[in-house]
C-alpha positions as CSV (number, residue, x, y, z in Angstrom):
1,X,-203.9,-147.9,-178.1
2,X,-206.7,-145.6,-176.9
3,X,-209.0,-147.5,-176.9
4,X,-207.1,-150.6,-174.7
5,X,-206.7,-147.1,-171.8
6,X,-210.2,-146.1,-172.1
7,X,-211.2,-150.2,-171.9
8,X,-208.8,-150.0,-168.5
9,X,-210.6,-147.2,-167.3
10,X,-214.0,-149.0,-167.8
11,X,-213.0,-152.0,-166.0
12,X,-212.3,-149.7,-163.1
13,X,-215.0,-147.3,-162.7
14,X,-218.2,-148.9,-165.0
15,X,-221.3,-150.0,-163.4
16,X,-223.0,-152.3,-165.8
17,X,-221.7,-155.7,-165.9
18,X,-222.7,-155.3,-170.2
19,X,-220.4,-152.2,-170.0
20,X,-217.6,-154.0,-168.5
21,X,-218.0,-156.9,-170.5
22,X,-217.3,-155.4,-173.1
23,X,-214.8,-153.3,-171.6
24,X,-212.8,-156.7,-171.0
25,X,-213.4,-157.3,-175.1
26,X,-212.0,-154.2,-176.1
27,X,-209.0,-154.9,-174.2
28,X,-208.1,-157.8,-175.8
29,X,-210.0,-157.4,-179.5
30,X,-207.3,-154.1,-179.6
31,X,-204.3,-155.8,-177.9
32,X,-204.5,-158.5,-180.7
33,X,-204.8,-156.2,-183.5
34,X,-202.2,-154.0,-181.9
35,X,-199.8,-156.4,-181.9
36,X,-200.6,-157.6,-185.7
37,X,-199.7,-153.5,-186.4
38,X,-196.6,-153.9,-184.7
39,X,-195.2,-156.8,-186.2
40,X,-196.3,-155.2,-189.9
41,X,-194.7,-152.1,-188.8
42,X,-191.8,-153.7,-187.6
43,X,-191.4,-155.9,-191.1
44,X,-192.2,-152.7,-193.1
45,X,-188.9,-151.3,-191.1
46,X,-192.1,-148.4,-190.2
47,X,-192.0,-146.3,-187.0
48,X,-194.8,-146.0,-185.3
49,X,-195.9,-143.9,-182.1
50,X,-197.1,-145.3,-179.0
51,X,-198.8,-142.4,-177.6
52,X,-202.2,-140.8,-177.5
53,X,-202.8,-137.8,-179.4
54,X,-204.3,-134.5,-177.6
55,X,-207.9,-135.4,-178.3
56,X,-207.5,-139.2,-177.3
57,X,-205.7,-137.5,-173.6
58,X,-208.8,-135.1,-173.9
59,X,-211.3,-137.9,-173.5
60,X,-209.2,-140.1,-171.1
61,X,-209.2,-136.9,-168.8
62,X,-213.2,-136.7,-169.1
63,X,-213.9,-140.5,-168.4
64,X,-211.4,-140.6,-165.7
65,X,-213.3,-138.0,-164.0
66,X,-217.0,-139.6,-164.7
67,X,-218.3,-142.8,-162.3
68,X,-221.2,-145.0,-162.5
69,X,-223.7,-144.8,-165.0
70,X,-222.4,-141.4,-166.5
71,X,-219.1,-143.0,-167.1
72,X,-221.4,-145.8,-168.9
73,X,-222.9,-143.5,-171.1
74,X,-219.7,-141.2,-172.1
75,X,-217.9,-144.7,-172.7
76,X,-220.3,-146.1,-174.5
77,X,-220.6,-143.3,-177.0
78,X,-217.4,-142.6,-177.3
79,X,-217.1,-146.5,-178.1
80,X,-219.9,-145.8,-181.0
81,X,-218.0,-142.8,-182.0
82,X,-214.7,-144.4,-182.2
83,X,-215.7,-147.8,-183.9
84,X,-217.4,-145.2,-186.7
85,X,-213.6,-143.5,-187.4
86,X,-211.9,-147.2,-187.1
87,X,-214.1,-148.3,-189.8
88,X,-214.2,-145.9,-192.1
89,X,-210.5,-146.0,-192.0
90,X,-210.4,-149.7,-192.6
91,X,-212.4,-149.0,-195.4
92,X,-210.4,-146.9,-197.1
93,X,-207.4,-149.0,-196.2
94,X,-209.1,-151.8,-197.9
95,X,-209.5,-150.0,-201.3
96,X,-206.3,-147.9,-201.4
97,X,-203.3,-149.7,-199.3
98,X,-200.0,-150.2,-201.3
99,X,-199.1,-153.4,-199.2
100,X,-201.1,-156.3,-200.0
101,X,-200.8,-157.7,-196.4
102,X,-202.0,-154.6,-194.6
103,X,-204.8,-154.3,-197.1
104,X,-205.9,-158.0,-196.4
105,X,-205.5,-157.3,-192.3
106,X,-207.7,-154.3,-192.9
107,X,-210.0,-156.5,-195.0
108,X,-210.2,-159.1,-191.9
109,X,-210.7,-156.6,-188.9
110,X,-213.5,-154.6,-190.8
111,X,-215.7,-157.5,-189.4
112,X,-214.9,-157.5,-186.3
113,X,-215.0,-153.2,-186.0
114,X,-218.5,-153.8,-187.3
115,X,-219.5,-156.5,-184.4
116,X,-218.0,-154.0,-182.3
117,X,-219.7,-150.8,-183.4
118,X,-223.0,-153.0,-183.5
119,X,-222.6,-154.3,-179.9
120,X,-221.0,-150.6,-178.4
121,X,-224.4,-149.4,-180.0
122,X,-226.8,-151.6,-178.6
123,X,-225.7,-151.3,-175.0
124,X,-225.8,-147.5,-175.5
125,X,-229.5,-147.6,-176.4
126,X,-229.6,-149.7,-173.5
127,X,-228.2,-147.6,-171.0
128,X,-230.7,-144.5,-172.3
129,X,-233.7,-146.7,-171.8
């Protein structure tokens, strides 16, 4: 979810078209996959919150308040920096997950993390040159 309101905040206040681009990925890469949690969570009768935690308010504070190419550069990182979490998570999901069907969604999405981490990395060693 955080990272669909920091893609929202991109769109807005990025200056590279790359940045934005990819901005316009994030926001709907995460909406899909969102929406796949949902309707698991929703089948596995599982609550789920829809809110950002303190840290994930933190940063959308601090890119809110950034413009131009510093916003470029804080998003970008934190994209690298997020991407790193998602994917170790998935990972762990995909060796220790009870259900079968989350396991194998984790197994499918690790993929396209990777693509993401890869490309969020590349445009931020872009934007230091």
């Amino acid at each position: 979810m955080a990272e669909v309101k920091y893609a929202e905040i991109a769109q807005k206040q990025a200056e590279s078209k790359e940045v934005k681009d990819f901005a316009d990925k994030m926001t709907e890469d995460h909406k899909k996959c969102n929406e796949k949690l949902m309707a698991y969570a929703k089948e596995l009768k599982i609550g789920i919150v829809t809110g950002t935690e303190k840290d994930q308010r933190d940063t959308l504070t601090r890119l809110s308040k950034l413009r131009g190419a510093d916003f470029d550069r804080a998003y970008m990182q934190q994209m690298v920096e997020d991407h790193d979490k998602a994917i170790s998570m998935f990972e762990n999901y995909t060796k220790n997950a009870v259900n079968s069907d989350l396991r194998e969604m984790a197994k499918k999405t690790l993929g396209t993390l990777r693509e993401h981490r890869k490309e969020a990395k590349n445009i931020l060693d872009n934007l230091k040159k």
